[in-house]
MIVO-572214 format. One record per residue: residue number from 1; z, x, y of N, C-alpha, C, O in turn. Coordinates in pm, 1 decimal. Example, Ala and Ser with C-alpha at 12.3 -4.5 7.8 and 13.67 -1.06 7.14 Angstrom:
# MIVO-572214
{1; {780.0; 1319.0; -569.0}; {780.0; 1230.0; -450.0}; {780.0; 1320.0; -330.0}; {846.5; 1423.6; -331.9}}
{2; {708.0; 1285.0; -225.0}; {714.0; 1367.0; -106.0}; {787.0; 1290.0; 3.0}; {803.9; 1340.9; 113.8}}
This chain:
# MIVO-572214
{1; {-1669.6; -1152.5; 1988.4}; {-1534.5; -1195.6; 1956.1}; {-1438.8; -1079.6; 1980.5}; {-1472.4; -962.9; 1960.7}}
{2; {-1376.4; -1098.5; 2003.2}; {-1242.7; -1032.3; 2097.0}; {-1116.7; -1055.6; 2006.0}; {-1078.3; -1172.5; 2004.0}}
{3; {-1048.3; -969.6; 1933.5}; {-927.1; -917.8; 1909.6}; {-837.4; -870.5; 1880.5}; {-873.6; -753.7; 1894.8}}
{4; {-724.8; -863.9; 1843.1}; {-586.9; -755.9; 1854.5}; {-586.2; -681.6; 1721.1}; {-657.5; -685.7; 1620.8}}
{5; {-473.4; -609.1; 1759.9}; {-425.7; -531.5; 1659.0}; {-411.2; -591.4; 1546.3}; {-369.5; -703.4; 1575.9}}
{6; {-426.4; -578.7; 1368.5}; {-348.7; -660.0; 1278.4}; {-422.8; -819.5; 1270.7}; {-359.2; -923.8; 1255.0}}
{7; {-523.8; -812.5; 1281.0}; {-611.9; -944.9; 1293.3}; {-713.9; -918.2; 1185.1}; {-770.8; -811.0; 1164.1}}
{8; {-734.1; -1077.8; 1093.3}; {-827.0; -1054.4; 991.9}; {-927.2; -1191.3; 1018.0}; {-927.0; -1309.2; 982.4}}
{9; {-997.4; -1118.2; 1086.9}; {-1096.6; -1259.3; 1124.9}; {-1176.1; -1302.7; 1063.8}; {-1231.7; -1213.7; 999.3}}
{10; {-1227.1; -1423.7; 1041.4}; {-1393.2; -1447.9; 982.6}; {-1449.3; -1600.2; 1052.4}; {-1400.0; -1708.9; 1082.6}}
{11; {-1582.6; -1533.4; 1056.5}; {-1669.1; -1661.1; 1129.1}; {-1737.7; -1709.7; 1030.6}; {-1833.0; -1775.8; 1072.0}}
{12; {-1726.3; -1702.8; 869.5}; {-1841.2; -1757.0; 770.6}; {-1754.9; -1801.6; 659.3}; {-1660.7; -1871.7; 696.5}}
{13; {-1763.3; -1776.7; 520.0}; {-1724.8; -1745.3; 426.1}; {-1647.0; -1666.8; 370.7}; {-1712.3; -1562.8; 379.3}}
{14; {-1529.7; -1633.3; 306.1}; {-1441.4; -1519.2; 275.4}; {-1393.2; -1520.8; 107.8}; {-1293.5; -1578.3; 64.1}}
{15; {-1471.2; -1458.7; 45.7}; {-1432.9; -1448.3; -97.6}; {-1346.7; -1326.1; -107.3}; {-1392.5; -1213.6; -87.4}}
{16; {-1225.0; -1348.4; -137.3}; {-1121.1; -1218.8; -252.7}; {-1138.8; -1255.9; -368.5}; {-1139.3; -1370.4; -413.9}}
{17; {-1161.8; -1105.5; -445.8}; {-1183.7; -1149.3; -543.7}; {-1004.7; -1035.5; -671.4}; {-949.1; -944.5; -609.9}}
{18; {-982.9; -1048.0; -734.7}; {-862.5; -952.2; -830.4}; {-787.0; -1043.5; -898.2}; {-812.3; -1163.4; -909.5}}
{19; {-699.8; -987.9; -940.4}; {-547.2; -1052.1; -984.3}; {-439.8; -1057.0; -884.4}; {-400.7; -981.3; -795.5}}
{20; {-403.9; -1177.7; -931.9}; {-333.1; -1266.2; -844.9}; {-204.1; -1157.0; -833.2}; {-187.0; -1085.3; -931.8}}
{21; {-112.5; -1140.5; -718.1}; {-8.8; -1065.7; -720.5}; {115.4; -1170.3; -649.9}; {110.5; -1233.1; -544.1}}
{22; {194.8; -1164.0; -723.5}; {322.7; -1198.4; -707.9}; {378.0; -1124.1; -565.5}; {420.2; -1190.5; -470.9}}
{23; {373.0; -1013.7; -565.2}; {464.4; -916.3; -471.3}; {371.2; -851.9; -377.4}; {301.9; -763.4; -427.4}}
{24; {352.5; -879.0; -239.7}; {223.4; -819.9; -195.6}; {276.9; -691.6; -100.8}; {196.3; -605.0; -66.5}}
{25; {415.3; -685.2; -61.6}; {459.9; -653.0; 27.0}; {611.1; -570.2; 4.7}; {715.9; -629.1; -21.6}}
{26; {599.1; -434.2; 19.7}; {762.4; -403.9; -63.1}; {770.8; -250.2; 20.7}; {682.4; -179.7; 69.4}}
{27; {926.8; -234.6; 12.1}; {937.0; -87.9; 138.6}; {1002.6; -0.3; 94.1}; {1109.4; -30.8; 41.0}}
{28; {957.3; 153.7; 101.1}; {1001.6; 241.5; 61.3}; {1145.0; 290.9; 60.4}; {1201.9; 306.6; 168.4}}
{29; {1207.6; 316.5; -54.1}; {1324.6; 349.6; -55.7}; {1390.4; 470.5; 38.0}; {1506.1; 470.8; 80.1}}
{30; {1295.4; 567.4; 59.7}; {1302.2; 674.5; 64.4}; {1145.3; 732.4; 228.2}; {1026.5; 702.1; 217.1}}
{31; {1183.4; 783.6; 307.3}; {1066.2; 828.4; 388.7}; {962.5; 885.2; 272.6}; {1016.2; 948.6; 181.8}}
{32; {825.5; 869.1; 267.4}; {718.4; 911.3; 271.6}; {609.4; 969.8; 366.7}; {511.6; 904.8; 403.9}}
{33; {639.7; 1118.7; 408.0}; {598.4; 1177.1; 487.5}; {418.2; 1188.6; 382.4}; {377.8; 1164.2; 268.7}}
{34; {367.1; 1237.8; 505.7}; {207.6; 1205.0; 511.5}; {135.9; 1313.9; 370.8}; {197.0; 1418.1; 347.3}}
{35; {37.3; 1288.2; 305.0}; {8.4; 1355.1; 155.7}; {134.0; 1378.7; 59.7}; {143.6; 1463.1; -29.4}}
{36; {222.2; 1289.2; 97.4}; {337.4; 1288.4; -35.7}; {253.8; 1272.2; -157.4}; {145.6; 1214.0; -148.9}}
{37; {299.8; 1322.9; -277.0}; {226.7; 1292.5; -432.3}; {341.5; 1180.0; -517.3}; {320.9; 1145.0; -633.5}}
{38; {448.6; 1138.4; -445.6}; {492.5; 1018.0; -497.3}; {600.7; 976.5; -407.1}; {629.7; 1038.1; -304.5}}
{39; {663.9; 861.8; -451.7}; {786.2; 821.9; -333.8}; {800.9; 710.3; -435.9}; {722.1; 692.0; -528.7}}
{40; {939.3; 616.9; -403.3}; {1048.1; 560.0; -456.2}; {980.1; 389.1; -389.2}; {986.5; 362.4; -269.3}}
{41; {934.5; 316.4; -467.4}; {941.1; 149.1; -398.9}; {1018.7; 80.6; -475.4}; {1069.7; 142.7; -568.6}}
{42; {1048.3; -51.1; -461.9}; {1153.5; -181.0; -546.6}; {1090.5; -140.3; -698.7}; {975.8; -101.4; -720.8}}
{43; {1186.2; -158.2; -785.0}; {1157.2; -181.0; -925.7}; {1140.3; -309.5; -953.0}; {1188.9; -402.8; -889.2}}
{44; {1055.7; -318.0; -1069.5}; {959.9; -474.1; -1127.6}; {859.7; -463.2; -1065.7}; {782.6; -542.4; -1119.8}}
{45; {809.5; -415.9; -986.1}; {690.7; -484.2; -904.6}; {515.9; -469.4; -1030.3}; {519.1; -412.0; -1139.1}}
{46; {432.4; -513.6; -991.5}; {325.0; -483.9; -1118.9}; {197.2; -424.6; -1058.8}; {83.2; -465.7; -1080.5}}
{47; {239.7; -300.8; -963.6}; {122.6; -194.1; -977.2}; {105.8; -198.9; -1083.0}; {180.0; -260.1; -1159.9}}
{48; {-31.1; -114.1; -1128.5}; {-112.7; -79.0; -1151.8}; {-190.0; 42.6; -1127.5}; {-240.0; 49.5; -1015.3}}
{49; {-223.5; 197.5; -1254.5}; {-331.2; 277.0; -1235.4}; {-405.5; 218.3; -1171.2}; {-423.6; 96.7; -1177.7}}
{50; {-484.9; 328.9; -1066.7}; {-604.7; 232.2; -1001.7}; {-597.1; 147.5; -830.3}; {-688.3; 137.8; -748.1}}
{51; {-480.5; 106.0; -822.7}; {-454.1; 0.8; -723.1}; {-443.1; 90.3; -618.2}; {-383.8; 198.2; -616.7}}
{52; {-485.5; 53.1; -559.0}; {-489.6; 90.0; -380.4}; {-327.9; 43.9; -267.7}; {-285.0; -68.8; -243.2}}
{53; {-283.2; 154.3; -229.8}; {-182.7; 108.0; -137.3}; {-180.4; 166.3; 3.9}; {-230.9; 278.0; 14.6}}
{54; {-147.3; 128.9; 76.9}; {-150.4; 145.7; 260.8}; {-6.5; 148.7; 256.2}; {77.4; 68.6; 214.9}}
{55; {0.8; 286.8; 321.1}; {108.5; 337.6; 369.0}; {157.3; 325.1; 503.9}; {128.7; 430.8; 560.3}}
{56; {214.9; 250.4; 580.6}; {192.7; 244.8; 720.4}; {244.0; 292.6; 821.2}; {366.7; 298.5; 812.5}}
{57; {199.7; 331.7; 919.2}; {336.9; 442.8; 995.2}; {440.3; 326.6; 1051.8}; {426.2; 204.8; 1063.1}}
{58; {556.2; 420.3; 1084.3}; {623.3; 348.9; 1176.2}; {677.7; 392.6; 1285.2}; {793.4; 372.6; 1322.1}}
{59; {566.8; 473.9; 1357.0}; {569.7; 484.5; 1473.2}; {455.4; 456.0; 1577.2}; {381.5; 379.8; 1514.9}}
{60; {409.4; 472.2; 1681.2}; {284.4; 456.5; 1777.8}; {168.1; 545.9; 1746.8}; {55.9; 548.0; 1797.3}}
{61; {224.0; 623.3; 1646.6}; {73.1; 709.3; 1636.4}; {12.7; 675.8; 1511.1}; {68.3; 700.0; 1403.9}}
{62; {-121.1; 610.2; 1522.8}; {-225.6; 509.4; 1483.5}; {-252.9; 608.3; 1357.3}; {-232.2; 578.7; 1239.6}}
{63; {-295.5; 712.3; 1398.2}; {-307.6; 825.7; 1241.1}; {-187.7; 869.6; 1133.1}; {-205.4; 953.1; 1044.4}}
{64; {-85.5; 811.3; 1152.2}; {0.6; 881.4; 1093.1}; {-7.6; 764.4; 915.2}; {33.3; 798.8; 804.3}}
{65; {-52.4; 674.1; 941.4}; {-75.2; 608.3; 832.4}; {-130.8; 691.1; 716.9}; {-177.4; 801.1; 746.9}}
{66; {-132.6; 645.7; 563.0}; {-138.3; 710.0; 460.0}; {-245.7; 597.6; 327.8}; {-174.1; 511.2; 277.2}}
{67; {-357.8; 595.8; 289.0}; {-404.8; 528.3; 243.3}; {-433.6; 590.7; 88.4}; {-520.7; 676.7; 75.3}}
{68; {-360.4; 545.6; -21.1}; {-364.6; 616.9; -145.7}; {-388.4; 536.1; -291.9}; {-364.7; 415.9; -304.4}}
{69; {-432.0; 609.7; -384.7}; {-451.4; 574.8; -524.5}; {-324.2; 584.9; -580.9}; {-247.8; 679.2; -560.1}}
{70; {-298.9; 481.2; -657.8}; {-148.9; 501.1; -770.1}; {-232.7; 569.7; -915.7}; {-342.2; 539.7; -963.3}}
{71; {-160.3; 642.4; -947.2}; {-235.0; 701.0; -1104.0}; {-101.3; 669.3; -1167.8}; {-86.9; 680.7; -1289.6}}
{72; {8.4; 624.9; -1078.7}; {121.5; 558.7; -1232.5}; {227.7; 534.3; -1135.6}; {240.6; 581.3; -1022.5}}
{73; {322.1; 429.5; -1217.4}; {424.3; 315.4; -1202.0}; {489.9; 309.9; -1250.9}; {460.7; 280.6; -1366.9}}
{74; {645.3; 330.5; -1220.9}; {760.1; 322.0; -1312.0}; {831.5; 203.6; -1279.7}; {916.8; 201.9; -1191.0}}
{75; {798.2; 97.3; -1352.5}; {874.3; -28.5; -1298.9}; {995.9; -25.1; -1362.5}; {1027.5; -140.3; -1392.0}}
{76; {1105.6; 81.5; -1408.5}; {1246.9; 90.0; -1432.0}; {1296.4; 143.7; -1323.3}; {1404.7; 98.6; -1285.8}}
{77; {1228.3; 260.7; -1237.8}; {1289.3; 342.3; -1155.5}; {1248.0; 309.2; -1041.1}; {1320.4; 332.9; -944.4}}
{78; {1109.1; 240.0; -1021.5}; {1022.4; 224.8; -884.7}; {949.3; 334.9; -842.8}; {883.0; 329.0; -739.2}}
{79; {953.9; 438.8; -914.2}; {874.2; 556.7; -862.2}; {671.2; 531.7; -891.2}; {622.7; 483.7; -993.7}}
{80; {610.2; 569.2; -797.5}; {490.1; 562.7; -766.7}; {444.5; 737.6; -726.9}; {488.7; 810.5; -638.0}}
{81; {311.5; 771.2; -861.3}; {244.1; 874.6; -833.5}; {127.2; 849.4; -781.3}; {50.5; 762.7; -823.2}}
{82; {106.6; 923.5; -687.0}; {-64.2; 853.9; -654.3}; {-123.7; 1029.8; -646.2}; {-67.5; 1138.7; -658.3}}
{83; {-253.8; 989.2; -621.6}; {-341.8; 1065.8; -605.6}; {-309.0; 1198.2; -523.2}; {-234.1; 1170.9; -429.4}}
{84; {-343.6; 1339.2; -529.9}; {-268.4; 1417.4; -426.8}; {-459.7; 1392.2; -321.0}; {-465.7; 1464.3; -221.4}}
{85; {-555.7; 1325.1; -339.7}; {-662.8; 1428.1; -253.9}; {-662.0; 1321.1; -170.9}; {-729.0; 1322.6; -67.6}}
């Protein structure tokens, strides 16, 4: 099977399993250059210690992406600390 960029395929069965999220999708206020230890997203949203976020570039270079732990959430301000390692 053959394909593109941004493709989530399956030929069988596909269980997700978590809590349901309202907001799956939200954009930084502020640039987040690469091993930032926090940056600015929408306020309300319901991270979570723990939760996993993909940082994505926005340019052509495939590495510049950022894949991190939140260790805390300010849903007044929108600020997000994650992990420095």
């Amino acid at each position: 099977m053959e394909a593109g960029n941004k493709v989530f395929a399956n030929l069988n069965v596909v269980k997700i399993y978590g809590k349901a999220r309202n907001n799956t999708i939200t954009r930084l206020h502020f640039p987040a250059n690469k091993g930032a230890t926090n940056f600015t997203v929408e306020k309300g949203l319901d991270f979570r210690a723990g939760d996993r976020v993909a940082l994505l570039a926005t340019s052509y270079e495939n590495m510049a992406g950022d894949d991190v732990i939140i260790e805390s959430y300010d849903a007044t301000t929108g600020l997000i600390t994650v992990n420095s390692s």
